[in-house]
C-alpha positions in Angstrom: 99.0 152.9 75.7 102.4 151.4 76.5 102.7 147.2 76.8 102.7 146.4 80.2 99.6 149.1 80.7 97.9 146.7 78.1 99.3 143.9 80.2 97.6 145.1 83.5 94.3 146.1 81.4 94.6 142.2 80.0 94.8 141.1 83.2 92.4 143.2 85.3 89.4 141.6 82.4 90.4 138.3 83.1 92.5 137.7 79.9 95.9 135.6 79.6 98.0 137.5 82.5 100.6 139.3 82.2 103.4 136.8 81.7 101.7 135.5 78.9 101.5 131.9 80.6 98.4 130.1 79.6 96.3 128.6 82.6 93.2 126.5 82.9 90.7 130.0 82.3 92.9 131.9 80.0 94.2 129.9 77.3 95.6 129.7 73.3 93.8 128.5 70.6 94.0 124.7 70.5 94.4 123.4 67.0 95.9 120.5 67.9 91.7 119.2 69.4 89.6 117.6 68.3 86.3 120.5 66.8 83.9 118.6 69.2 86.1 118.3 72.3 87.4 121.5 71.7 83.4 123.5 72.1 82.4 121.4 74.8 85.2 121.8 76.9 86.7 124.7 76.1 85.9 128.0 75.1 87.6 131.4 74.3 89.5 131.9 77.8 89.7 128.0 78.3 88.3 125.5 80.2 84.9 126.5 80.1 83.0 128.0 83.8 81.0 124.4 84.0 83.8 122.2 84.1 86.0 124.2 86.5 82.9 124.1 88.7 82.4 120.8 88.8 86.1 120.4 88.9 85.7 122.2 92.2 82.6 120.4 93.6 84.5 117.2 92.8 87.8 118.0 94.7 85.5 118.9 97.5 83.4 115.8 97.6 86.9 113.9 97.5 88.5 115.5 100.2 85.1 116.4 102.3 85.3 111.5 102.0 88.7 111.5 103.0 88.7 114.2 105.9 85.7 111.9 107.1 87.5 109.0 107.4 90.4 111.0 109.6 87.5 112.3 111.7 86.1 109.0 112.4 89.2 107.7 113.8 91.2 110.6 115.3 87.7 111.7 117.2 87.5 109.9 120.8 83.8 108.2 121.0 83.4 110.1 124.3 84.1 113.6 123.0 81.6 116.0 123.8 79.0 116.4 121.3 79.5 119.9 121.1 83.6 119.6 120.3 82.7 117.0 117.9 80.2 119.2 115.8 82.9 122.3 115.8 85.7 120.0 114.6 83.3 118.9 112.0 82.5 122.6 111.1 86.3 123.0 110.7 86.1 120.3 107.8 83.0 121.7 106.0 85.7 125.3 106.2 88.8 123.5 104.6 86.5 121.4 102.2 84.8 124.5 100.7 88.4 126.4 101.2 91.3 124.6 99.2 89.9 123.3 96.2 89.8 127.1 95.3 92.9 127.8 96.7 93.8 125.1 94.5 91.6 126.3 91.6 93.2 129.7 91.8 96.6 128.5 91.1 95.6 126.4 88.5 93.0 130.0 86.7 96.1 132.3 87.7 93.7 133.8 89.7 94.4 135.8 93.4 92.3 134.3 95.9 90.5 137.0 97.5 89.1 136.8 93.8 86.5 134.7 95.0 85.0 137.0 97.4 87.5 136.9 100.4 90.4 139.6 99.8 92.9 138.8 102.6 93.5 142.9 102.9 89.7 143.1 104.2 89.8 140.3 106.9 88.3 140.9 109.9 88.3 144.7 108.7 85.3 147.3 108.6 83.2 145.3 106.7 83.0 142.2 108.8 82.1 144.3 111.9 79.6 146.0 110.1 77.9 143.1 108.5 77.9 142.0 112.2 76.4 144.8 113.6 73.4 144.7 111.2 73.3 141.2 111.7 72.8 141.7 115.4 71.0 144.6 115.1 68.2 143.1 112.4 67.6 139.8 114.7 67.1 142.7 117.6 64.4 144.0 115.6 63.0 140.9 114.6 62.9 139.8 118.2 61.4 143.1 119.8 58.5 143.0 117.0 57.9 139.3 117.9 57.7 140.5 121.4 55.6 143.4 120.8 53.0 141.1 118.9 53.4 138.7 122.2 55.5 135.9 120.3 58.3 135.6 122.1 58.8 136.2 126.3 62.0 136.1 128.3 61.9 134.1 131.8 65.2 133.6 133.2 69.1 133.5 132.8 70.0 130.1 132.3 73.4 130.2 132.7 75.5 131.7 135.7 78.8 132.7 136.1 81.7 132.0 134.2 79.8 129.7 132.1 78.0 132.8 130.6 81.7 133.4 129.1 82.4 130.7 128.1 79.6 129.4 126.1 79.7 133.2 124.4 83.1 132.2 123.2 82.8 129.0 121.9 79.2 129.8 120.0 80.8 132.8 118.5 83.7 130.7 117.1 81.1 127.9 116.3 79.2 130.3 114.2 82.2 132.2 112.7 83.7 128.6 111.2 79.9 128.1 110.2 79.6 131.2 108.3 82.9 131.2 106.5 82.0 127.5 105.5 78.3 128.0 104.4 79.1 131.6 102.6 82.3 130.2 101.0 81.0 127.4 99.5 77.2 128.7 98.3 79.3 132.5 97.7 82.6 132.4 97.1 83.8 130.2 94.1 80.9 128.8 93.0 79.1 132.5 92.8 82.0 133.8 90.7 82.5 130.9 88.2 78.8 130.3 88.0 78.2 133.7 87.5 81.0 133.5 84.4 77.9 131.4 83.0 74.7 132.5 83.8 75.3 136.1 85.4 75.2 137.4 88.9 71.5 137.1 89.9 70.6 133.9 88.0 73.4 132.8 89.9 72.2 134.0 93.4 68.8 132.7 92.8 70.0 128.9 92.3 72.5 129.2 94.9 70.1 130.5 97.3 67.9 127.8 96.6 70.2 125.1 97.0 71.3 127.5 100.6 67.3 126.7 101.6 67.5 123.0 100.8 70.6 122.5 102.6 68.6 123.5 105.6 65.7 121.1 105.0 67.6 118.2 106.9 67.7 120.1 110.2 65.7 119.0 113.0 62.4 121.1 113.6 62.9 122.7 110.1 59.3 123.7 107.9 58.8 125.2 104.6 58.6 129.0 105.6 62.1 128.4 107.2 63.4 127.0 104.4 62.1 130.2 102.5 63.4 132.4 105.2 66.8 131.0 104.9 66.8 131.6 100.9 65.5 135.1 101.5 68.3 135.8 103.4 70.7 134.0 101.1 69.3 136.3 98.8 70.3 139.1 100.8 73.6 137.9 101.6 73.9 138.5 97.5 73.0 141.4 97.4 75.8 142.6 99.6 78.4 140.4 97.9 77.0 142.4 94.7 77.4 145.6 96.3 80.7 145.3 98.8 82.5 143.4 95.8 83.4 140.9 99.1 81.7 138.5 101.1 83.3 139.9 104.4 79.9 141.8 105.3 78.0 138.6 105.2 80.6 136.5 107.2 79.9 138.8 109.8 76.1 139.4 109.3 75.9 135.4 109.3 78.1 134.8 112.6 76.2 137.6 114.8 72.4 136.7 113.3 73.1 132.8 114.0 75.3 134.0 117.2 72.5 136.3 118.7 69.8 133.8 117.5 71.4 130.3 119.8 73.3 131.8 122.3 72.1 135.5 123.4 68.7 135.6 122.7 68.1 131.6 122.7 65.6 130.8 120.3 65.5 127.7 118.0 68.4 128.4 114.7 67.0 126.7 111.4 64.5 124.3 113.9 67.2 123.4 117.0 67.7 124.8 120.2 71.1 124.4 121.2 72.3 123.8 125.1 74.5 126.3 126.4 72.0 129.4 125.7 72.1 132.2 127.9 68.2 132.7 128.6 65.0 131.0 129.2 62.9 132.1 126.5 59.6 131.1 124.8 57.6 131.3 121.4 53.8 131.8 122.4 51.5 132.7 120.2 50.8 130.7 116.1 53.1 129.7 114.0 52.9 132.4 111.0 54.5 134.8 114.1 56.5 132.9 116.3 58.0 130.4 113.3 56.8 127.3 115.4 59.3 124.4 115.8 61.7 126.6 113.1 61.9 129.6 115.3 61.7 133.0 114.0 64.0 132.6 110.8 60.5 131.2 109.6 58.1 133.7 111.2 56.5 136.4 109.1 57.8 139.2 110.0 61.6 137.9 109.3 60.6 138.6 105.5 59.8 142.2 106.8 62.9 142.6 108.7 65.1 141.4 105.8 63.3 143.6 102.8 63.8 146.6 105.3 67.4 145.8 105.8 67.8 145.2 101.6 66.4 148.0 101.1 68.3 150.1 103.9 71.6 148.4 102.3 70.5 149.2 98.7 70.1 153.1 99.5 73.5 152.9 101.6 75.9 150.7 99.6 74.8 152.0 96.2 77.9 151.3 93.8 78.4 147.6 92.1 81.7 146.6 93.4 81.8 142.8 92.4 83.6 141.8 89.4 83.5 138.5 87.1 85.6 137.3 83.9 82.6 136.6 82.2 81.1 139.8 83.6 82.8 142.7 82.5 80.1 145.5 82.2 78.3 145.5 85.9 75.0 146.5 86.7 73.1 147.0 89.5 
């Protein structure tokens, strides 16, 4: 094999590049260290997988303090609520962004590393992940109706309005999603998964996915473990696509379809600017109650039918870790 084949083969398994320039994951020996500084913060590749994630959770939290103080002052008091929640979805999508942006300068690493390749944007893979998206909350719905848990009344909005509104909640939920599966996927999956592995680090990050949702108005314990399920999912086909472009676009259509087209409560809130009248009759175990139907039943039917569907279509292990170098299914 000639050098700069063993170069690319170097680089490819997450070894010092191919310029031979050490960086903050692929790194000399360090004889110059102290023994005991030298094990607990650095290991064979360099700075070891723990620090460089709290290194990035810490850049966040910075930035996610000083973006709030902009906010607070640049934001007119009288700004529509609505406006004001999307702006502040923009700064939970640059907060989980640039610290890996930064991250990846500082690891040598390209960004779409981290499970957002800029060649797949907006490709096949996010209009797929949307149409199952749509199409599994379709299911969901229809069953709930069938089992007489959920009824349609009315349009409730009219005209141009019914544009509008289908506009800005699909932009709403596509900031959302790139936030939520950035942050809980993207960089924290990949250098956690350096650590632990793949699935050890889906479980914990799908649990801390449930808890962030405890806070929401409305919310109960079976949608909290709905919303993990699904995190757990969302791994899955991370896992499977090697990219996190399926989810983005399974997240925007599910929380899409779920607050604006077929206007039922999202994670315990029912939004303004929905496009039906609808209602939730029937117990809680099937409707979801104040949570809505992310915590009925039947979602954890819908979503092992749609793992499974995905596990017999997507069938090849596509993502890729440093620390990871012989994948499994």
């Amino acid at each position: 094999m000639s050098e700069p084949e063993k170069n690319a083969d170097s680089e490819a398994a997450g070894h010092t590049p191919a310029n031979g320039t050490p960086s903050l994951s692929q790194a000399e020996p360090r004889p110059w260290l102290p023994r005991h500084i030298d094990q607990a913060f650095l290991g064979q590749d360099g700075l070891r997988s723990g620090w460089r994630l709290l290194l990035y959770l810490a850049i966040r939290k910075g930035l996610l303090l000083l973006l709030g103080v902009v906010v607070y002052w640049a934001v007119p008091p009288d700004m529509l609520p609505l406006w004001a929640d999307l702006i502040i979805e923009f700064v939970m999508l640059i907060v989980a962004l640039a610290p890996a942006f930064l991250l990846a300068r500082l690891e040598e690493r390209p960004f779409g590393a981290y499970g957002l390749p800029a060649g797949q944007a907006f490709g096949k893979l996010f209009f797929v992940g949307a149409a199952w998206g749509l199409g599994a909350l379709t299911v969901l719905l229809f069953a709930l109706h069938g089992a007489g848990g959920f009824e349609v009344d009315r349009l409730a909005l009219h005209g141009a309005r019914i544009v509008k509104f289908a506009g800005f909640w699909g932009l709403y939920f596509l900031v959302v999603s790139f936030a939520e599966e950035f942050y809980l996927r993207g960089y924290t999956q990949f250098t956690l998964t350096e650590a632990i592995g793949f699935w050890p680090s889906a479980v914990v990050l799908s649990v801390l996915f449930a808890y962030l949702h405890w806070r929401n108005p409305g919310e109960n314990f079976a949608g909290l473990l709905g919303a993990g399920v699904i995190g757990l999912f969302f791994c899955l086909t991370l896992r499977r696509t090697g990219s996190l472009w399926f989810a983005v676009g399974f997240h925007t259509a599910w929380d899409w379809g779920e607050t604006y087209f077929y206007s039922v409560p999202d994670s315990g809130s029912l939004a303004p600017g929905h496009l039906l009248r609808t209602s939730l009759p029937g117990p809680g175990w099937l409707t979801g109650g104040s949570a809505g139907p992310e915590a009925s039943a039947l979602l954890f039917v819908v979503i092992a039918l749609s793992a499974l569907a995905f596990d017999r279509i997507y069938r090849e292990v596509k993502y890729r870790s440093p620390g990871e170098l012989t994948p499994g299914a």
